[in-house]
Each structure stands twice: as structure tokens, then as C-alpha cells.
MITOR-247450 format. One record per atom (N, C-alpha, C): x, y, z. Coordinates in pm, whole numbers, padded with zeros to 5 digits, always signed. Example, Ala and Ser with C-alpha at 12.3 -4.5 7.8 and 13.67 -1.06 7.14 Angstrom:
BEGIN
+01319-00569+00780+01230-00450+00780+01320-00330+00780+01285-00225+00708+01367-00106+00714+01290+00003+00787
***
This chain:
BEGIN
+02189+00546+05193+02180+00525+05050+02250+00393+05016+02168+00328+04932+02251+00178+04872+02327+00196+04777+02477+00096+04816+02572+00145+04672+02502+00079+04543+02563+00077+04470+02584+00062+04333+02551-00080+04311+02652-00130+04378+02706-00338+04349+02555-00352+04448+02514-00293+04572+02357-00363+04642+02280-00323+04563+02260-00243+04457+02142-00232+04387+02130-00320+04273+02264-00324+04224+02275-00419+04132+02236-00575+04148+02304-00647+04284+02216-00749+04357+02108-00782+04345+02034-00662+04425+01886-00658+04391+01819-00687+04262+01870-00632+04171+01799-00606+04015+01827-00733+04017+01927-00798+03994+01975-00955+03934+01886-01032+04003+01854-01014+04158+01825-01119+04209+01627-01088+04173+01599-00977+04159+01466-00988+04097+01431-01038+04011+01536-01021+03862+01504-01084+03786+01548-01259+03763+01577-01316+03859+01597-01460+03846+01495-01519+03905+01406-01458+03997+01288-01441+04025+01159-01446+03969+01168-01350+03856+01082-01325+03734+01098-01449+03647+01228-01512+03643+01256-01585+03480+01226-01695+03594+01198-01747+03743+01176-01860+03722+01044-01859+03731+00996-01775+03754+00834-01765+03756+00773-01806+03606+00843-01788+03529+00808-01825+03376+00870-01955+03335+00748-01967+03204+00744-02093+03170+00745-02117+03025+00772-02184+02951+00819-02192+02757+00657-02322+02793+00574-02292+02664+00464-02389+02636+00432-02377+02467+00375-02497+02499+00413-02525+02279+00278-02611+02294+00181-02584+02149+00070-02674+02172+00044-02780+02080+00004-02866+02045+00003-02929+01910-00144-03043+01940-00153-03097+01824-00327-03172+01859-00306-03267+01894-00380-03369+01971-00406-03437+02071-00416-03566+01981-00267-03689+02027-00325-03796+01946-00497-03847+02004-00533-03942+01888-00709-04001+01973-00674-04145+01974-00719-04205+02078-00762-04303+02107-00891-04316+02049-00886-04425+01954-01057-04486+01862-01149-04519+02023-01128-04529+02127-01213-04599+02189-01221-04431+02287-01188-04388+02305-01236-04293+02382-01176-04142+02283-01237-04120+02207-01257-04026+02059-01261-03864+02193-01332-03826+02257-01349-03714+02311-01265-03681+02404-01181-03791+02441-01048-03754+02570-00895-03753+02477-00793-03673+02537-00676-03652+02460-00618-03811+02524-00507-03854+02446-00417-03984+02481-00298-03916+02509-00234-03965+02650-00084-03965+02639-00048-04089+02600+00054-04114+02454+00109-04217+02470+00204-04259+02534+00315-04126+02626+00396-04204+02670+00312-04307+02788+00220-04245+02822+00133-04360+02987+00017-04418+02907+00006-04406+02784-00131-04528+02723-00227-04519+02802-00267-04380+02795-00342-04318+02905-00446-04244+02838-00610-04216+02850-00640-04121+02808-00707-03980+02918-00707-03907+02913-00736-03778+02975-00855-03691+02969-00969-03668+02990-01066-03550+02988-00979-03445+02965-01126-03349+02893-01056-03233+02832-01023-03139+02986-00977-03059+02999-00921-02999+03109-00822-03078+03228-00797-03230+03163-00745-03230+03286-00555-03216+03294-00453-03239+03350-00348-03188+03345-00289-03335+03436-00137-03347+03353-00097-03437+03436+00082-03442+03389+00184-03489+03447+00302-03496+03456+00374-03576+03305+00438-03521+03220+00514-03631+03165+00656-03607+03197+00789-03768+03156+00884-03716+03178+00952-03549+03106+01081-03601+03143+01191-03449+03134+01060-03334+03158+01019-03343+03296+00962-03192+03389+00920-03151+03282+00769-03201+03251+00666-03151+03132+00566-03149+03215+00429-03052+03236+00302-03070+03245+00232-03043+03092+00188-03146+03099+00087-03167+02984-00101-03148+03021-00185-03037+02963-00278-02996+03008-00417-03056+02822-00489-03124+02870-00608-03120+02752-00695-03016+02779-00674-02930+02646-00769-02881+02598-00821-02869+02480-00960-02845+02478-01048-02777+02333-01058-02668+02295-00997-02687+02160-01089-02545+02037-01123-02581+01921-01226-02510+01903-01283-02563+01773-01322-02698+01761-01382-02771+01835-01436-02890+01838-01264-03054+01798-01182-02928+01820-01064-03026+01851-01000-03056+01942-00934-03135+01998-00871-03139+02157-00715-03091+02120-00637-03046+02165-00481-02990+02171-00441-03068+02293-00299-03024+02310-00223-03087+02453-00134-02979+02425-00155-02891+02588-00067-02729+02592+00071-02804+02697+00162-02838+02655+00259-02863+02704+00337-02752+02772+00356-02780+02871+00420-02670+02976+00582-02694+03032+00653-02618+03003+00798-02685+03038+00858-02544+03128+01009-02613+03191+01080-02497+03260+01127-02394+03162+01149-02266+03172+01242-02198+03112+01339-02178+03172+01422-02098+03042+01588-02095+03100+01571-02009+03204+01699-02018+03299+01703-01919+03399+01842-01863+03394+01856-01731+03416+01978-01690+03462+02070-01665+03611+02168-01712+03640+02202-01685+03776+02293-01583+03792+02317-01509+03898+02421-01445+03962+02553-01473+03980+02645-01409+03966+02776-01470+03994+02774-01489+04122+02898-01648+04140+02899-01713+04220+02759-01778+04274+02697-01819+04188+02551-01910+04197+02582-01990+04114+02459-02150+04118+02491-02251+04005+02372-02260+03994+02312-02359+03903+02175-02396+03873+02139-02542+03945+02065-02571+04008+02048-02672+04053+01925-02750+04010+01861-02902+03977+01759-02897+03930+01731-03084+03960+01590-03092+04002+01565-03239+04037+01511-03329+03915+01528-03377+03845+01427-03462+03754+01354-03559+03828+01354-03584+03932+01306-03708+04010+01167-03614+04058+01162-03532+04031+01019-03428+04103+00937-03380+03979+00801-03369+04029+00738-03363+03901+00718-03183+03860+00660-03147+03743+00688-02990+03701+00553-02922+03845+00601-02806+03887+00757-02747+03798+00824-02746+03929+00812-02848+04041+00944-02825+04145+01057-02902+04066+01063-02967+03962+01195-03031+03892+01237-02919+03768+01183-02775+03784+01255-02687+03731+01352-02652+03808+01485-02613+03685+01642-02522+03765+01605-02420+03855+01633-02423+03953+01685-02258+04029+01798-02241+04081+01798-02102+04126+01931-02082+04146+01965-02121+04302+02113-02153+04302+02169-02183+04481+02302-02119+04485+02310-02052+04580+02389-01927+04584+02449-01975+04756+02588-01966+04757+02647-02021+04885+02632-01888+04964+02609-01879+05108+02578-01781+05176+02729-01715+05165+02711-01575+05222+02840-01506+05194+02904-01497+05343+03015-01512+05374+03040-01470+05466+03092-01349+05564
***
């Protein structure tokens, strides 16, 4: 039978699991470029995009074009918070694009 504190482990460590598997996304409409009217613009890359396609902005964003209603949106995709375990920290790359430059947890082996 598992004590108490190993089950408890377990639960924690499932759910840090779960929360990094998840993701916070917010949508809003798609500036236009006058010259290409049917593709979304990123301005931070002065870039424009087909509808479906998906691509990196900074601070670990995927930014995805899509249509409704004969309008284009941009479904912005970001990390969510995560919680760690005691004696864990959060560790996290910005130099990597989403979502390996989301936090996870790093937990020093026990001895």
C-alpha cells in the first residue's frame, strides 16, 4: 500500500502535467494589409499570412489565421501558468519558439 506523502506526489505531479499541457488563447481581428485584403498581417514581421496558417511571435506566442464570418481573426496561443511541487523551480527558454519556450517544472533528483 502507498503512503499518504507517495500519493500525494503523484496527484501533484499529475497535475503539473495537466497545467502544462494547457494553454491561455485570446482572439481578436486580423489587422489587413490593402495589398493582400484576404491574408491576416503580422505587424510585428510586416508579414502577411494565409488563412490557416500559424507562425511564432515574440514573448512564446503562436499566432494562428483564421476565418469567421467572412472575417479573418488571429487566435493567439500563449503558455499558461504552471504550478510546481515543493522543492521544484520553474524553468523557461525565451530563445525557443512556443510552446518548448513554455515554464516547466525542474525538480533536483532526491537522494
Amino acid at each position: 500500500m502507498f503512503s499518504m506523502r507517495h500519493q500525494i506526489g503523484q496527484f501533484l505531479g499529475l497535475m503539473t502535467v495537466i497545467t502544462i499541457a494547457s494553454a491561455s488563447v485570446a482572439v481578436g481581428p486580423s489587422p489587413v494589409n490593402p495589398d493582400f485584403p484576404l491574408d491576416c498581417w503580422s505587424q510585428s514581421q510586416q508579414k502577411n499570412f494565409p488563412e490557416g496558417a500559424s507562425w511564432a511571435e515574440p514573448n512564446c506566442l503562436q499566432v494562428t489565421c483564421t476565418g469567421y464570418q467572412n472575417q479573418l481573426y488571429l487566435l493567439y496561443t500563449s503558455c499558461s501558468r504552471i504550478g510546481v511541487p515543493p522543492g521544484c523551480k520553474t524553468i523557461q527558454d525565451m530563445t525557443l519558439p512556443y510552446p518548448a519556450c513554455c515554464p516547466r517544472p525542474s525538480c533536483s533528483p532526491k537522494l
